[in-house]
C-alpha positions as CSV (number, residue, x, y, z in Angstrom):
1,X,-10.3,-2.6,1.4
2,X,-10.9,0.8,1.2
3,X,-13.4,0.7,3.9
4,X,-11.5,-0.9,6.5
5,X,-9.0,1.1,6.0
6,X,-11.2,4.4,6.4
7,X,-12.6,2.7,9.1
8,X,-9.3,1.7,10.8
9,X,-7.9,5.2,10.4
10,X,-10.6,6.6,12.1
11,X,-12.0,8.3,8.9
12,X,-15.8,7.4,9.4
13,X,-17.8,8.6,11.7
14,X,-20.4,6.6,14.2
15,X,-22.7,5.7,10.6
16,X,-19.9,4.6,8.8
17,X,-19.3,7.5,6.4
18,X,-16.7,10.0,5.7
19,X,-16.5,12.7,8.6
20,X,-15.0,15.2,5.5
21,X,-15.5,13.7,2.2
22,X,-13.8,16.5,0.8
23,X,-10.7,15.5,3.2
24,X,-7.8,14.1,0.3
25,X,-6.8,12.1,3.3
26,X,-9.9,9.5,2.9
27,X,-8.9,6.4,1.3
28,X,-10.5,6.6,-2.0
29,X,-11.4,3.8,-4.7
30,X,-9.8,5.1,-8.0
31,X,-12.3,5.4,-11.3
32,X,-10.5,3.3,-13.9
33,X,-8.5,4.8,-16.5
34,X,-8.2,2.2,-19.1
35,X,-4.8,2.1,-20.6
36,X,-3.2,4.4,-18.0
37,X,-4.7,2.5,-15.3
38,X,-4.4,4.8,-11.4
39,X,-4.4,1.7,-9.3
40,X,-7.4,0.2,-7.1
41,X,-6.9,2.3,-4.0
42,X,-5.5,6.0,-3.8
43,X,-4.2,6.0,-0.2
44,X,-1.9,9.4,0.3
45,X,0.8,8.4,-0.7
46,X,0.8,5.0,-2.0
47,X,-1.7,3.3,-5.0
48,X,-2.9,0.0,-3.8
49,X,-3.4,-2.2,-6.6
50,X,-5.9,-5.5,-5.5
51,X,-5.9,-8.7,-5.7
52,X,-8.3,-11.7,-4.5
53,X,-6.7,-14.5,-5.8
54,X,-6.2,-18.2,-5.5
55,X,-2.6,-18.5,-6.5
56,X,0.0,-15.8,-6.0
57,X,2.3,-13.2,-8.6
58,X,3.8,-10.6,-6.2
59,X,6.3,-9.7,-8.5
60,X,4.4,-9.5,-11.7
61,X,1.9,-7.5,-9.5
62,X,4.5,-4.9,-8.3
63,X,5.6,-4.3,-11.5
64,X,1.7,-3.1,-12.3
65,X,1.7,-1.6,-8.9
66,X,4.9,1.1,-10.2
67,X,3.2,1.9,-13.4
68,X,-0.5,2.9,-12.2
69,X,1.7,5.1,-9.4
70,X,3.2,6.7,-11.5
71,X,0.4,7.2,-13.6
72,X,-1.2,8.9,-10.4
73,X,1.6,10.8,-9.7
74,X,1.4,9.1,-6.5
75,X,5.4,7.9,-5.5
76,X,4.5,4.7,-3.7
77,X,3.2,1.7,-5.9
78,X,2.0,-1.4,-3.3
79,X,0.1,-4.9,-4.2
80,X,-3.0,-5.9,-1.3
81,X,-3.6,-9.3,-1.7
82,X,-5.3,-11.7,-0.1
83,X,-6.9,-16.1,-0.5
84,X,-10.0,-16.1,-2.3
85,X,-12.8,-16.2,0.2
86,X,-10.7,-14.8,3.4
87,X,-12.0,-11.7,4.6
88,X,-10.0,-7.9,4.3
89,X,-8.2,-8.3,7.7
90,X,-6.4,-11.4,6.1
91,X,-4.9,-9.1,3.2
92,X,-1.2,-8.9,2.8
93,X,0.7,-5.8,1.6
94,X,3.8,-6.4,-0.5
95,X,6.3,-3.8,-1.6
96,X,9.3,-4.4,-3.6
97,X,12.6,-3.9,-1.9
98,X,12.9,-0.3,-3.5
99,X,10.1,1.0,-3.0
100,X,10.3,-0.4,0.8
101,X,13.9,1.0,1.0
102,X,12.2,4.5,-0.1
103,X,9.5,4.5,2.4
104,X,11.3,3.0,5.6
105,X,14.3,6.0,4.3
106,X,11.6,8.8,4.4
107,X,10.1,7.8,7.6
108,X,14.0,7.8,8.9
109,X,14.1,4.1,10.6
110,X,17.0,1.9,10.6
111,X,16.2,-1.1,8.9
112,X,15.7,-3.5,11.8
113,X,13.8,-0.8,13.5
114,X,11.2,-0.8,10.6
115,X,10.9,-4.4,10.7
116,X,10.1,-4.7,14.5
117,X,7.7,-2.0,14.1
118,X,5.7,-2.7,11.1
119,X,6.3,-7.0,11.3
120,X,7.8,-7.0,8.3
121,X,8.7,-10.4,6.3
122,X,10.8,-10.4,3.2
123,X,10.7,-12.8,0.6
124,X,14.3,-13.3,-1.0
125,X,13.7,-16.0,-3.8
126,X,16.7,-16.9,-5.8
127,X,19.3,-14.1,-7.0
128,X,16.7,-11.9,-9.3
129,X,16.4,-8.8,-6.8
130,X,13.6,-7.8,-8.8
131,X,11.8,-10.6,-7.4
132,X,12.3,-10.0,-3.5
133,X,9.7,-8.1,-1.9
134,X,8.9,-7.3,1.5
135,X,5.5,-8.0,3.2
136,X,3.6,-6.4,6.1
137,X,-0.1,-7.7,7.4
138,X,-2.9,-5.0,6.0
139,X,-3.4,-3.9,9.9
140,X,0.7,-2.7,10.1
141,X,0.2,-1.1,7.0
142,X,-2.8,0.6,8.1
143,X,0.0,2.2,11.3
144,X,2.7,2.5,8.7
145,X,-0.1,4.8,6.5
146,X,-0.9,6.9,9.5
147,X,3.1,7.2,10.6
148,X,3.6,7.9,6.5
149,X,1.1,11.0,7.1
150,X,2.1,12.5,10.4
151,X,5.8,12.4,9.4
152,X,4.6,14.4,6.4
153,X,6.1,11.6,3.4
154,X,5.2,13.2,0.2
155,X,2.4,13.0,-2.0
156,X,4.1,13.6,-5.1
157,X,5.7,11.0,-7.2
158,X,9.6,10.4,-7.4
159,X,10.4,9.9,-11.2
């Protein structure tokens, strides 16, 4: 994950390693914290929290997503997940209706717009709003990351 990502953001050079790996832009694998767990991925400004998994728990995994954000300090807490066995490319990123909301608001698109840009699907299951989310393909995400950091969407965490 962290790789393709570098690699789609144009972060590597022609070897495949970081052209600054002093740059807090690179997409970095976090070291685990134990209890106050930081997430899988730091990716300024979101924490990507994993998962390579046969069956699926978006909420339950959003809901660990927020925490090990806000654990980082990081304001954005998003699941990657993807089938057992499918490579990266096939990764899906969800993000809870807030925390979509938050980021489609700070990049200043209508609704619709965001959707059209970034292909976005939402799952609306039953009348628990805490169990919608909203779900882009890792390769929109990687565009939404890089419009994210050109339009300058904070690094620091929203309590």
């Amino acid at each position: 994950m962290r790789d393709y990502l570098n690699h789609t953001l144009e972060l590597l050079d022609n070897f495949g390693a970081l052209r600054d790996p002093f740059d807090p832009m690179n997409i970095r694998r976090a070291a685990q914290e134990g209890a106050r767990d930081v997430g899988d991925i730091h990716a300024v400004p979101f924490i990507l929290e994993c998962k390579d998994v046969e069956k699926s728990a978006v909420p339950k995994w959003l809901r660990q997503a927020h925490v090990e954000a806000r654990h980082a300090g990081f304001p954005y807490g998003v699941v990657v997940a993807k089938r057992r066995g499918s490579g990266v490319g096939a990764g899906r990123v969800h993000f809870s209706v807030r925390t979509w909301t938050r980021v489609r608001s700070a990049l200043a698109l209508h609704p619709q717009e965001a959707a059209e840009l970034y292909g976005v699907t939402v799952s609306a299951r039953g009348l628990d709003t805490g169990r919608w989310y909203a779900t882009v393909t890792l390769d929109r995400f990687a565009v939404l990351l890089a419009d994210a950091r050109r339009a300058g969407v904070s690094s620091r965490a929203v309590r």
